[in-house]
BALOBA-1460 file (C-alpha; in Angstrom, 3 decimals):
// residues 343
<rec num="1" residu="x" x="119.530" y="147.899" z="72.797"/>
<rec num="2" residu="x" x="116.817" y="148.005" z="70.426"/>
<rec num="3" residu="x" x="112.863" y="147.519" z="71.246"/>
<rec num="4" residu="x" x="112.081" y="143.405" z="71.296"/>
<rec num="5" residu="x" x="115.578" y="142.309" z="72.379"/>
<rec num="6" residu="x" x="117.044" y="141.335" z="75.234"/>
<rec num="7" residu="x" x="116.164" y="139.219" z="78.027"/>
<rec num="8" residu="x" x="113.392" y="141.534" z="79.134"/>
<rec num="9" residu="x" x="111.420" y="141.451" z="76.224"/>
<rec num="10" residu="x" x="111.516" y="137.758" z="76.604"/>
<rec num="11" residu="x" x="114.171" y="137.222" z="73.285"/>
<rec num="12" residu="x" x="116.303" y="135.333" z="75.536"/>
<rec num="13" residu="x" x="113.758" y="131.954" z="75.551"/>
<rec num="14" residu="x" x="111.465" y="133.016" z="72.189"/>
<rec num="15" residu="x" x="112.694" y="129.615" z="70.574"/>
<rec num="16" residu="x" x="112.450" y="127.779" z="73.302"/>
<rec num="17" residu="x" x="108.750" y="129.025" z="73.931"/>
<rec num="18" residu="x" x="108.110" y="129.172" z="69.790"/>
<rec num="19" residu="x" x="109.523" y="125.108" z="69.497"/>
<rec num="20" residu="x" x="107.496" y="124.216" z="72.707"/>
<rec num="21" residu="x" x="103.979" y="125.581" z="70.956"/>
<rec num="22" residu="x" x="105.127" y="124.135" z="67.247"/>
<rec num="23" residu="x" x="104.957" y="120.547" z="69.296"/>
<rec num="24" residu="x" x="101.909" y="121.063" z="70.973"/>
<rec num="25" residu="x" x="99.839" y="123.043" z="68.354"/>
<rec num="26" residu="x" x="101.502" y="122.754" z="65.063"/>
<rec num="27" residu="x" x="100.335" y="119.105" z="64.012"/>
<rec num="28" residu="x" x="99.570" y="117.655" z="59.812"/>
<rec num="29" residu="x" x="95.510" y="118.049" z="60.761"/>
<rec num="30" residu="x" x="95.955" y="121.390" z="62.571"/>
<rec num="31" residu="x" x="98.674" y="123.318" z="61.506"/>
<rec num="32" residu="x" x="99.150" y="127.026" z="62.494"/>
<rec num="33" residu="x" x="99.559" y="130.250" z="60.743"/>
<rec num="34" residu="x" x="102.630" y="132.228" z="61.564"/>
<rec num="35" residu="x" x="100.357" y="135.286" z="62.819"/>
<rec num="36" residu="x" x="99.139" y="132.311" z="65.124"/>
<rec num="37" residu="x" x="102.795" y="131.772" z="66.458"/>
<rec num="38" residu="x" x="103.484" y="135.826" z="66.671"/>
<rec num="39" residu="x" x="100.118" y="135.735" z="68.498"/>
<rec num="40" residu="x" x="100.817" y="133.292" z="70.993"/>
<rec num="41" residu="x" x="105.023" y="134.365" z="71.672"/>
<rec num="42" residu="x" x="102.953" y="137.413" z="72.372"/>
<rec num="43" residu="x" x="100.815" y="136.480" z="74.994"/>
<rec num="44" residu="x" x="103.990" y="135.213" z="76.359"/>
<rec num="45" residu="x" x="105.645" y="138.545" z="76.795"/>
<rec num="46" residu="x" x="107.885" y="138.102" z="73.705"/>
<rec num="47" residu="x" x="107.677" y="140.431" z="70.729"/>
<rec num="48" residu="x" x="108.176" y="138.963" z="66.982"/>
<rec num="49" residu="x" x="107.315" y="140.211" z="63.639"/>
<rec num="50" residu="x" x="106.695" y="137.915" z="60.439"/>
<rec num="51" residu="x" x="110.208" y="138.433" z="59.192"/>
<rec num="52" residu="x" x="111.729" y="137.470" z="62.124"/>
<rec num="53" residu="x" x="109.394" y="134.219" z="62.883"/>
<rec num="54" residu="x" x="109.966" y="132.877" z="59.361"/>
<rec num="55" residu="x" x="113.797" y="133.044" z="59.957"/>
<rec num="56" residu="x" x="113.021" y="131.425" z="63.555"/>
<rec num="57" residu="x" x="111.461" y="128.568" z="62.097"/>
<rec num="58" residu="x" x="114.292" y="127.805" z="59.762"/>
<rec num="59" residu="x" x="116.901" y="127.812" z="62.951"/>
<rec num="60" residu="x" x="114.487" y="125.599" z="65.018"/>
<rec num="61" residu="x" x="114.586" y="123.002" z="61.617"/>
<rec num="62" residu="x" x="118.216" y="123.264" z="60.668"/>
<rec num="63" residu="x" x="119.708" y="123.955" z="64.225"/>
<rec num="64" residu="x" x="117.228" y="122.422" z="66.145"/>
<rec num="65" residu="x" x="116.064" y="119.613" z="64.756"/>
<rec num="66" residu="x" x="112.615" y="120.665" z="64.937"/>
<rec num="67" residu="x" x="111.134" y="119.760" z="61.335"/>
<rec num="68" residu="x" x="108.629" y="122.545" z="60.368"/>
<rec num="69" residu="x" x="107.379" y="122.087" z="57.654"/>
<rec num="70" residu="x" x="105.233" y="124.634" z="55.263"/>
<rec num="71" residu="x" x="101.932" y="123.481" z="53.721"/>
<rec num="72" residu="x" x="101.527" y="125.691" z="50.491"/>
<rec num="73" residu="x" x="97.726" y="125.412" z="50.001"/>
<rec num="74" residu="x" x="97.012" y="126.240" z="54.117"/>
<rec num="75" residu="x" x="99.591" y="128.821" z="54.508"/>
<rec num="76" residu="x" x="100.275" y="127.395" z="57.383"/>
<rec num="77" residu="x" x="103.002" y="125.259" z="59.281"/>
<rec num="78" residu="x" x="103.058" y="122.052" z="60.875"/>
<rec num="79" residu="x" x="106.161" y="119.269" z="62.577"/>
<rec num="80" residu="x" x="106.673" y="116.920" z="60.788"/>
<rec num="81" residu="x" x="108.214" y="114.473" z="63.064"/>
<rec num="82" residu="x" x="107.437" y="114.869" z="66.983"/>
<rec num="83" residu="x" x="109.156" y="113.668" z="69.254"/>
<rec num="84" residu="x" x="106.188" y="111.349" z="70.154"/>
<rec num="85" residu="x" x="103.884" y="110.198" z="67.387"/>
<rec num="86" residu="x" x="100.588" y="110.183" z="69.116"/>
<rec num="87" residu="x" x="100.004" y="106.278" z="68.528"/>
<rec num="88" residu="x" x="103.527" y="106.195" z="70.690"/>
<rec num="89" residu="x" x="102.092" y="108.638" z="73.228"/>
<rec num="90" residu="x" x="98.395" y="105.659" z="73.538"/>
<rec num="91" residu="x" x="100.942" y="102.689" z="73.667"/>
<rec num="92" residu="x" x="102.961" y="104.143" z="76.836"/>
<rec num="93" residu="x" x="99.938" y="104.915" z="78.676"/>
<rec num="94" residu="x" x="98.237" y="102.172" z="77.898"/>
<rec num="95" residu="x" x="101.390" y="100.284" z="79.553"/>
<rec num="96" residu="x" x="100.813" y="102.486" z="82.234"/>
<rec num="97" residu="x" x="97.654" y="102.063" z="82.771"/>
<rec num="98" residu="x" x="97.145" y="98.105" z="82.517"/>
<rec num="99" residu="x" x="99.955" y="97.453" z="84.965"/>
<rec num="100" residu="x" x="98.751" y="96.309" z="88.100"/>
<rec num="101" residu="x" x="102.587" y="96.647" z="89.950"/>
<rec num="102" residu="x" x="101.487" y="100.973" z="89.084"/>
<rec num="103" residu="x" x="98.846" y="102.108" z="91.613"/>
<rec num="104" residu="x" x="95.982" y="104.025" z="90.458"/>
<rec num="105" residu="x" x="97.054" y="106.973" z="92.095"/>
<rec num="106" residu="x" x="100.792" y="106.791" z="90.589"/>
<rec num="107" residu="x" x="99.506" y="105.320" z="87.351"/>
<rec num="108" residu="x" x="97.381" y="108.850" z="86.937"/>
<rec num="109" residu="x" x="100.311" y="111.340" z="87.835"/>
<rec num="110" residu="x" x="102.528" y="109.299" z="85.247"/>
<rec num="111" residu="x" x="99.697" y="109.626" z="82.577"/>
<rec num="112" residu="x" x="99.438" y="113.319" z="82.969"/>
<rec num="113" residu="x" x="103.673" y="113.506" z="82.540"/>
<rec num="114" residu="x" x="103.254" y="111.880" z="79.385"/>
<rec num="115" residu="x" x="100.199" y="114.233" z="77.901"/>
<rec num="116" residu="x" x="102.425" y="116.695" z="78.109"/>
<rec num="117" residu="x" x="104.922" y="114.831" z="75.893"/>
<rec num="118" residu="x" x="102.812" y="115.286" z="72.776"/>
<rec num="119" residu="x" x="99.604" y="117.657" z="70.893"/>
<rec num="120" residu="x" x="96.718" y="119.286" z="72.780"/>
<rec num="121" residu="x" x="94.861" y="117.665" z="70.585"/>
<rec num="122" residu="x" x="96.177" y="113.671" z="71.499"/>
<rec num="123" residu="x" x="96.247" y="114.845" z="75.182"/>
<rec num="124" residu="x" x="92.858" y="114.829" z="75.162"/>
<rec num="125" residu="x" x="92.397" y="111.554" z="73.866"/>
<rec num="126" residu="x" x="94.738" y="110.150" z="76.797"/>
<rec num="127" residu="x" x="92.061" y="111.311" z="79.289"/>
<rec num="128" residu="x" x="90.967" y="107.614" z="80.011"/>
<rec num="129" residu="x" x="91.535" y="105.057" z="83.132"/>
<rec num="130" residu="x" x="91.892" y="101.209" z="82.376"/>
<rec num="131" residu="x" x="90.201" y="99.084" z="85.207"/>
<rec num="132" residu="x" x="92.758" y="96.355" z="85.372"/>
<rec num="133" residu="x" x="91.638" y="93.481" z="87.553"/>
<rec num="134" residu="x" x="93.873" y="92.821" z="90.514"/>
<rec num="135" residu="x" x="95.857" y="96.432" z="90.730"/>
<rec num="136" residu="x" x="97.169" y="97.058" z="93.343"/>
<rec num="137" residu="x" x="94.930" y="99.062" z="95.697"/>
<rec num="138" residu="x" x="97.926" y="100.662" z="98.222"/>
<rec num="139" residu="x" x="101.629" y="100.506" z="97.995"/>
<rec num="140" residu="x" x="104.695" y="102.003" z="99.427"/>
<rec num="141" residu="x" x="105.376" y="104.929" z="96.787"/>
<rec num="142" residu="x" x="109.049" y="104.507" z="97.270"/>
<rec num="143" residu="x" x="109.045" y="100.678" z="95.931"/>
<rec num="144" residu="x" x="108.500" y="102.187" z="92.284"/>
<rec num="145" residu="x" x="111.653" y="104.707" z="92.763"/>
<rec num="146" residu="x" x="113.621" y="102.803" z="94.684"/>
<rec num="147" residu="x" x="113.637" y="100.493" z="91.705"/>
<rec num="148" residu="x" x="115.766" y="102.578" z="89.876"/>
<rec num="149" residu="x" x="118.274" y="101.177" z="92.565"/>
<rec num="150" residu="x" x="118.121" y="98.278" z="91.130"/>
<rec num="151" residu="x" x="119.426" y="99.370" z="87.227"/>
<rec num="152" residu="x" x="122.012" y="101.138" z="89.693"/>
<rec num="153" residu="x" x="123.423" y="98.091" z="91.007"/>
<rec num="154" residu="x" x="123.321" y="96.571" z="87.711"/>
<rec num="155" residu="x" x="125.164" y="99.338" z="86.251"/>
<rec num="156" residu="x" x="127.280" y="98.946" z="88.536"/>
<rec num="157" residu="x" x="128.123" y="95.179" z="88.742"/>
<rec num="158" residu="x" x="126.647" y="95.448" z="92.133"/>
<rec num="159" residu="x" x="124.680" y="93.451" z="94.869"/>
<rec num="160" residu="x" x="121.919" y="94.980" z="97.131"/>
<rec num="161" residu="x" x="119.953" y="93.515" z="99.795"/>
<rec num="162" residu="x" x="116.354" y="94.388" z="100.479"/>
<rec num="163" residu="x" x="113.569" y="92.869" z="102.667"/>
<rec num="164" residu="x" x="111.098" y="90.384" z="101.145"/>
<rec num="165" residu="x" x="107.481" y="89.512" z="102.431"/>
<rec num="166" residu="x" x="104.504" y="87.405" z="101.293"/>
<rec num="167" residu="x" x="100.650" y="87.877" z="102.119"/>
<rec num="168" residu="x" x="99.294" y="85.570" z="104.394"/>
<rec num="169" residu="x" x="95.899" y="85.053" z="106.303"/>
<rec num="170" residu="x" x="95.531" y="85.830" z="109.780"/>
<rec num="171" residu="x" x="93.525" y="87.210" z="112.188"/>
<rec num="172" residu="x" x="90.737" y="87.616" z="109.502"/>
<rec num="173" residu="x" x="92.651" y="89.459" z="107.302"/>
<rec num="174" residu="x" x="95.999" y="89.546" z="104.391"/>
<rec num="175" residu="x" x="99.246" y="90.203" z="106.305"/>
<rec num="176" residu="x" x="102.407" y="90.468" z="105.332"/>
<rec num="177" residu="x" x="104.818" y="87.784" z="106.244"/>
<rec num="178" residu="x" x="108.464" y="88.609" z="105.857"/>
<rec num="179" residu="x" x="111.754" y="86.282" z="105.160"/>
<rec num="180" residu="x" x="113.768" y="85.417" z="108.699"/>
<rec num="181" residu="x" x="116.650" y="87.480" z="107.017"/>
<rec num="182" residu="x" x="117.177" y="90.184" z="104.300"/>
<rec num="183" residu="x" x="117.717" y="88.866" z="100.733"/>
<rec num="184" residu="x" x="121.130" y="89.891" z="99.297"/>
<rec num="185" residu="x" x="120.926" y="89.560" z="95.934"/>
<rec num="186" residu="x" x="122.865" y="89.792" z="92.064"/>
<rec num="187" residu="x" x="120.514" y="91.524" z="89.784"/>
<rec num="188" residu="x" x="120.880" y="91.078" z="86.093"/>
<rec num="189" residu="x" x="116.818" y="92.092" z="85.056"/>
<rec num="190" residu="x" x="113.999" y="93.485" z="85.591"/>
<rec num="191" residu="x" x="110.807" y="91.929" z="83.847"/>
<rec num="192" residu="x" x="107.618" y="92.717" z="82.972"/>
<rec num="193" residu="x" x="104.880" y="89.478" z="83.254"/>
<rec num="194" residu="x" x="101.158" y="90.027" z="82.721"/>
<rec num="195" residu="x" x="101.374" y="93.225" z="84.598"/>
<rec num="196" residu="x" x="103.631" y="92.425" z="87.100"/>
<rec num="197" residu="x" x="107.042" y="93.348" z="87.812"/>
<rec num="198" residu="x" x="109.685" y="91.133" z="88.490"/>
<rec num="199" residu="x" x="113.473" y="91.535" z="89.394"/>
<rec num="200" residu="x" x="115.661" y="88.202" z="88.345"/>
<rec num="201" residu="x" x="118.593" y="87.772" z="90.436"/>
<rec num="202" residu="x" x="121.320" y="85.346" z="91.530"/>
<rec num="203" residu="x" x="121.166" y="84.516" z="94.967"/>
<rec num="204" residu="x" x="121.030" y="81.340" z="97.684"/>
<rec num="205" residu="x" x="118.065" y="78.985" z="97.490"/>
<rec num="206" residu="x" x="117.419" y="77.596" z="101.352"/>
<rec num="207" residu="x" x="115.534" y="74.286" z="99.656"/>
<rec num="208" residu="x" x="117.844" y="73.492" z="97.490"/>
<rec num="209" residu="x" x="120.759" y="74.894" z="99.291"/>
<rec num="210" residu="x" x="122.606" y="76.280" z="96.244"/>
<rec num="211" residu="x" x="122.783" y="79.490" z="94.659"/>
<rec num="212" residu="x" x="120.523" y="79.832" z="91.804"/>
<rec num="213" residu="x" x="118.392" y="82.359" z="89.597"/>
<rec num="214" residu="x" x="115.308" y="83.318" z="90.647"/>
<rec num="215" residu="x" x="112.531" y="85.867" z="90.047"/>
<rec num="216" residu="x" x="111.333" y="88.210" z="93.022"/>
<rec num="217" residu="x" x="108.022" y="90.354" z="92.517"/>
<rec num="218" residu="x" x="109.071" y="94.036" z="93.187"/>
<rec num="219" residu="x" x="106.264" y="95.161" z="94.523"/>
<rec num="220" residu="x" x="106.831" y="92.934" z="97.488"/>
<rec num="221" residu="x" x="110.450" y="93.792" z="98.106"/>
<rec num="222" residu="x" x="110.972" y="96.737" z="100.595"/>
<rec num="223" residu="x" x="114.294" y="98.774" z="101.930"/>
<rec num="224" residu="x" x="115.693" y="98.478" z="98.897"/>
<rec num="225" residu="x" x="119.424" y="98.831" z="99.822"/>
<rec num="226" residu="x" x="121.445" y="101.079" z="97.617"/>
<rec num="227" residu="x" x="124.273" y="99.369" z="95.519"/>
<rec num="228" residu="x" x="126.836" y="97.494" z="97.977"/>
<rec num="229" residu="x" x="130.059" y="97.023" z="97.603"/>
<rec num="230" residu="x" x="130.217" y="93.378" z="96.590"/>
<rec num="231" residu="x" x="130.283" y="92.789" z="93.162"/>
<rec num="232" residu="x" x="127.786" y="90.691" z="91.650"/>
<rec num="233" residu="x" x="128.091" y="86.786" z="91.110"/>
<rec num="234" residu="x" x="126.545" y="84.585" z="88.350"/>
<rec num="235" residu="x" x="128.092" y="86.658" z="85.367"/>
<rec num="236" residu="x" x="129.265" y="83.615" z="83.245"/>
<rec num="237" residu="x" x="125.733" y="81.844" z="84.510"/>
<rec num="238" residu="x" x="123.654" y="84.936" z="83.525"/>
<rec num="239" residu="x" x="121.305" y="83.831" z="79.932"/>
<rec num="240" residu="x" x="119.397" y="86.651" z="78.763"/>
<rec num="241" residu="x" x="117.465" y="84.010" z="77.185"/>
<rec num="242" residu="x" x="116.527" y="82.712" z="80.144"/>
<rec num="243" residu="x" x="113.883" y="86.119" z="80.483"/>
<rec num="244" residu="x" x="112.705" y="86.613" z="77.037"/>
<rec num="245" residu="x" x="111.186" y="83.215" z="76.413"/>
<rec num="246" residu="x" x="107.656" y="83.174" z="76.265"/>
<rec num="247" residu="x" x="107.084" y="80.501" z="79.020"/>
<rec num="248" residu="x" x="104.608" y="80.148" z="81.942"/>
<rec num="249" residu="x" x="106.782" y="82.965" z="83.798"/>
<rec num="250" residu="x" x="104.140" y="82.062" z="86.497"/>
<rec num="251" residu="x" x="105.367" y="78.797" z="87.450"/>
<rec num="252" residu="x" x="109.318" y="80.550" z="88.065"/>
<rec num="253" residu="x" x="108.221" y="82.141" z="91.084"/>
<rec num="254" residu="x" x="108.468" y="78.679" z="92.376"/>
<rec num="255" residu="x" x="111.773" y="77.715" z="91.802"/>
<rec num="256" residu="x" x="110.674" y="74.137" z="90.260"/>
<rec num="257" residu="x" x="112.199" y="72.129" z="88.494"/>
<rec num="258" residu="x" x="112.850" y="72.446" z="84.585"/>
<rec num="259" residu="x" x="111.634" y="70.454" z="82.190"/>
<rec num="260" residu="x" x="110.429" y="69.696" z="78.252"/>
<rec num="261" residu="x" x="107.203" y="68.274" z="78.292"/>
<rec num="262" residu="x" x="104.952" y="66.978" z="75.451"/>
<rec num="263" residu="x" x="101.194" y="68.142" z="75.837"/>
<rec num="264" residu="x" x="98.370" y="66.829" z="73.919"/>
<rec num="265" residu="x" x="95.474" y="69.170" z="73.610"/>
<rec num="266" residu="x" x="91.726" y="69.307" z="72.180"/>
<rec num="267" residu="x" x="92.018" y="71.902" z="69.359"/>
<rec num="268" residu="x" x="89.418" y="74.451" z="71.328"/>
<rec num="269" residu="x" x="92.132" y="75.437" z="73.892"/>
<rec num="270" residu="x" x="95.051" y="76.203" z="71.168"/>
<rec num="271" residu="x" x="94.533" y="80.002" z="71.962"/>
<rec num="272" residu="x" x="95.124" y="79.463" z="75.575"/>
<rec num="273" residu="x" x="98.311" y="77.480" z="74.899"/>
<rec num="274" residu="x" x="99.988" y="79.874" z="72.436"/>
<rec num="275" residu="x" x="98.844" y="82.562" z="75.440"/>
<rec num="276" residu="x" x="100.701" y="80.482" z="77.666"/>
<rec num="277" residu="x" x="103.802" y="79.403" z="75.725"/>
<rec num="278" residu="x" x="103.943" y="81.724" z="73.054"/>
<rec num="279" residu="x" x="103.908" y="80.633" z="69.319"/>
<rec num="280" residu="x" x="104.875" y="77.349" z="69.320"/>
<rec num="281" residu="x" x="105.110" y="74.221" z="66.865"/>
<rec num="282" residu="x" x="101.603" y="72.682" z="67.041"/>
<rec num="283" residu="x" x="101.421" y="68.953" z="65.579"/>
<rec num="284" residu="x" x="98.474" y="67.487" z="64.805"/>
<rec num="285" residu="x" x="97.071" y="64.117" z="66.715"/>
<rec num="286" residu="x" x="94.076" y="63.093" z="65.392"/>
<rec num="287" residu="x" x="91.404" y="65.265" z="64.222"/>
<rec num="288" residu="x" x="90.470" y="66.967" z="67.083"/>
<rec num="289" residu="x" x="93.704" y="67.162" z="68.906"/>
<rec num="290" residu="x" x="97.083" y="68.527" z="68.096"/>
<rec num="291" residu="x" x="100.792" y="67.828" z="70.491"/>
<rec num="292" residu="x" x="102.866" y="70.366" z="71.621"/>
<rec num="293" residu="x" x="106.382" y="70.388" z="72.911"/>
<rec num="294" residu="x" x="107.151" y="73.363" z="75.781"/>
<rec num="295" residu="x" x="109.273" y="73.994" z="78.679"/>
<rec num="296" residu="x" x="108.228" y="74.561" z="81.967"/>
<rec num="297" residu="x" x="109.192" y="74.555" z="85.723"/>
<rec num="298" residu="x" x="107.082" y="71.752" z="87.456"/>
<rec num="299" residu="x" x="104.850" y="73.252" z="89.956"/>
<rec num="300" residu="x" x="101.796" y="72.958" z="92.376"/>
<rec num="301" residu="x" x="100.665" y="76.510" z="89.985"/>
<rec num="302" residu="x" x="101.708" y="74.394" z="87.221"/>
<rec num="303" residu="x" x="99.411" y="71.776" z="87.610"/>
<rec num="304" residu="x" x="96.529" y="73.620" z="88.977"/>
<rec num="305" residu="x" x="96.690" y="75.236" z="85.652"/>
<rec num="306" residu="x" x="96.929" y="72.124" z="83.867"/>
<rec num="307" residu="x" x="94.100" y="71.094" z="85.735"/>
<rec num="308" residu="x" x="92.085" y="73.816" z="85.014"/>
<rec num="309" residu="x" x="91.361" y="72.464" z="81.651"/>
<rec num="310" residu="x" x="90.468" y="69.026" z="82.581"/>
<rec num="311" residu="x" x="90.222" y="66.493" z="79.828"/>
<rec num="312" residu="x" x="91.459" y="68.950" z="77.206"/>
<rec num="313" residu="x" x="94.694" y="68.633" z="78.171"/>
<rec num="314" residu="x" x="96.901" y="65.470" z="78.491"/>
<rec num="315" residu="x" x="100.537" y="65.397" z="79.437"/>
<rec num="316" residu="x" x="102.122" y="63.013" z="77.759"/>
<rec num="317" residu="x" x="105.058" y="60.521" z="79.137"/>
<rec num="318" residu="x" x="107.731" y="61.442" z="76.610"/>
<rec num="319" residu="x" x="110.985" y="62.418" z="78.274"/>
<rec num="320" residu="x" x="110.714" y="63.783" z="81.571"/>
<rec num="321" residu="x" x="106.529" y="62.975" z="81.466"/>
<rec num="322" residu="x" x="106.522" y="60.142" z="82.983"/>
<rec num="323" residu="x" x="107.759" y="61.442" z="86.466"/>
<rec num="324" residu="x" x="105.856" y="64.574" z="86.021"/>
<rec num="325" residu="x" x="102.620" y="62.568" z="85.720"/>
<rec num="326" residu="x" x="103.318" y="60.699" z="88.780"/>
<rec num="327" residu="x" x="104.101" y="64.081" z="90.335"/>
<rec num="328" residu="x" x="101.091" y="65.562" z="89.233"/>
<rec num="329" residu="x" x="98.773" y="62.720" z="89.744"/>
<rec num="330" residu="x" x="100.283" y="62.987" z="93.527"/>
<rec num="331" residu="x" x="98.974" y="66.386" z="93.312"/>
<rec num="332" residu="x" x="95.803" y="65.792" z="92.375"/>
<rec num="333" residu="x" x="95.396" y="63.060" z="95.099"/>
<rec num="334" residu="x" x="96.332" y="65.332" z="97.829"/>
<rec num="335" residu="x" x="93.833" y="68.085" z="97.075"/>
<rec num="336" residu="x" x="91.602" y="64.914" z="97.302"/>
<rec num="337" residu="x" x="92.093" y="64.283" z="100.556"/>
<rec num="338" residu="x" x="89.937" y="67.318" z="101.610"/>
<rec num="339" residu="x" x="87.004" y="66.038" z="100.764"/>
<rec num="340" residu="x" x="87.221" y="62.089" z="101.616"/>
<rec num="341" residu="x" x="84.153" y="60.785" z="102.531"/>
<rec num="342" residu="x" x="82.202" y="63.317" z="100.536"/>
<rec num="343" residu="x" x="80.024" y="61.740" z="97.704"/>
C-alpha cells in the first residue's frame, strides 16, 4: 500500500473531513487557499498533496453536491451554496430564542446545535440571548421531546392520552391544578402562537358535552402517552384552515363561541388590530375612524381585550353584535360588582 493511503493515514474520511472544513471555512468573504485545506487535512492526520486536493474538490462538487467554487483573482476557493445561508442560520435561532414554550437552558443547547450548522465566522454572530418576557423559568425537559409523540400519533392516525394541569393560587404561591381524568385526544397540529406552543386536537368538551376541536398549550400537558391503538376521530371535521388564520388564537383556549363581528375603531389603534387579526379589509367611518369585519370566539379574554382600549373601540350590532354586546356589557357589569360602593 503506498505512503498516504489507507485507513491509517486517515484517506478513509479525507472528504468527509475536507467537505466539513469547505462549510465552515470556505465562505464568498473568506475563501481558502488549497495549501490552507492540505494544511488543515494535515493537522487532522491525513496526508494530501495539491494534485490530489484539486481532484478532491471536483468529486465533493460533482459527486457530492458540495459547490466549490474557484475565485480566479484570490486563488482561492469558496461554497457556493451552504447548506444554511447564514441569514437562515439568525432566523432559526432567533425562533429559538424568542419562544417562551423553550427554556433558557434548552433554548441555549439548541442554539449551540445550530452554530455548528453553518461558518465560524456566522457562529460567532449567533453568540446572543433574547430576553423574552414571560419564558418559561423551569420545565419538565421531557415535555419538549415527548412532543415528537405527538407528530407520531399523527403519523400514525393515532390517539394519545396525556395529563393536563392549570396554575392556580394557593397557599401563597402558583400550583398546578390537574384535570379529574387524563385527556385522550385526536391530534391533527401543532401550532405556534406568540411564542407559545399549542397542540389542536379533537376530543370531548365536558361544558358543552360534545366532541369538538380545541387547542391545548404543550407545555402544560405531561405523560405524554405514546401513540394508542385507537385511531383518530374528526378526519372529515379536520380544516387546516381552521389553524392558519390570523385570528385572536388567544381567545380559542376558551372554547367560546364563534362569531363575525363588525368593530369600529379610532384610526390610532389600526396597528394593534392588524396585530390582532392579521391584514384585514379596513373601511373607513368617518374621518377618524375606520370598520372592520373579523372572526372571533366570544370570551371573558376577549372582552378584557376589547376593553383594554376603551373608547377606541366599538363593537358594533351587525349580525351576531347585538348579543355579543349584551354579553359583553354583562361582563363589564360583573367586574363592577367588586368595587360597589366605591366612589
Amino acid at each position: 500500500m503506498a505512503e498516504g493511503q489507507g485507513r491509517s493515514s486517515g484517506q478513509g474520511v479525507k472528504l468527509l473531513v475536507l467537505r466539513d472544513y469547505m462549510i465552515t471555512h470556505a465562505t464568498r468573504e473568506h475563501p481558502v487557499k488549497a495549501k490552507d485545506a492540505i494544511g488543515f487535512l494535515k493537522l487532522n492526520g491525513i496526508n494530501a498533496t495539491l494534485k490530489t486536493i484539486y481532484n478532491d474538490f471536483l468529486i465533493l462538487k460533482y459527486d457530492f453536491k458540495c459547490d466549490i467554487e474557484y475565485l480566479p483573482k484570490e486563488k482561492a476557493y469558496y461554497v457556493k451554496n451552504p447548506p444554511f445561508e447564514p441569514y437562515q442560520l439568525r432566523l432559526m435561532v432567533d425562533g429559538i430564542q424568542s419562544s417562551k414554550f423553550i427554556t433558557q437552558t434548552e433554548a441555549e443547547k439548541i442554539t449551540n446545535k445550530i452554530k455548528g450548522l453553518g461558518d465560524i465566522y456566522t457562529a460567532s454572530e449567533l453568540n446572543r440571548t433574547s430576553i423574552v418576557a414571560d419564558r418559561i423559568s423551569s420545565m419538565n425537559s421531557s415535555v419538549v421531546k415527548d412532543a415528537d409523540k405527538i407528530h407520531k400519533a399523527i403519523a400514525e392516525n393515532r390517539k394519545i392520552m396525556f395529563k393536563y394541569f392549570h396554575y392556580v393560587f394557593c397557599k401563597s404561591k402558583l400550583v398546578k391544578e390537574y384535570s379529574k381524568e387524563p385527556y385522550v385526544v385526536s391530534p391533527f397540529a401543532c401550532y405556534w402562537n406568540k411564542g407559545n406552543y399549542y397542540l389542536y386536537a379533537y376530543t370531548w368538551d365536558n361544558r358543552k358535552k360534545e366532541k369538538i376541536f380545541r387547542f391545548f398549550r404543550i407545555d402544560r400537558m405531561e405523560g405524554i402517552s405514546d401513540p394508542l391503538l385507537e385511531e383518530r376521530e374528526g378526519k372529515e371535521l379536520f380544516k387546516p384552515s381552521a389553524i392558519k388564520r390570523p385570528e385572536a388564537k388567544v381567545f380559542d383556549m376558551y372554547g367560546g363561541k364563534k362569531v363575525k363581528l363588525v368593530l369600529r375603531c379610532q384610526n390610532r389603534i389600526a396597528e394593534y388590530i392588524e396585530e390582532q387579526f392579521g391584514k384585514k379589509i379596513m373601511a373607513t367611518d368617518g374621518e377618524n375612524h375606520f370598520r372592520v369585519s373579523v372572526n372571533v370566539e366570544v370570551s371573558p379574554p376577549f372582552f378584557a381585550w376589547i376593553a383594554t382600549f376603551g373608547k377606541s373601540i366599538e363593537i358594533m350590532s351587525d349580525g351576531d353584535g347585538e348579543k355579543v354586546i349584551k354579553e359583553y356589557k354583562k361582563f363589564l357589569n360583573t367586574a363592577l360588582e367588586n368595587y360597589k360602593g366605591e366612589e
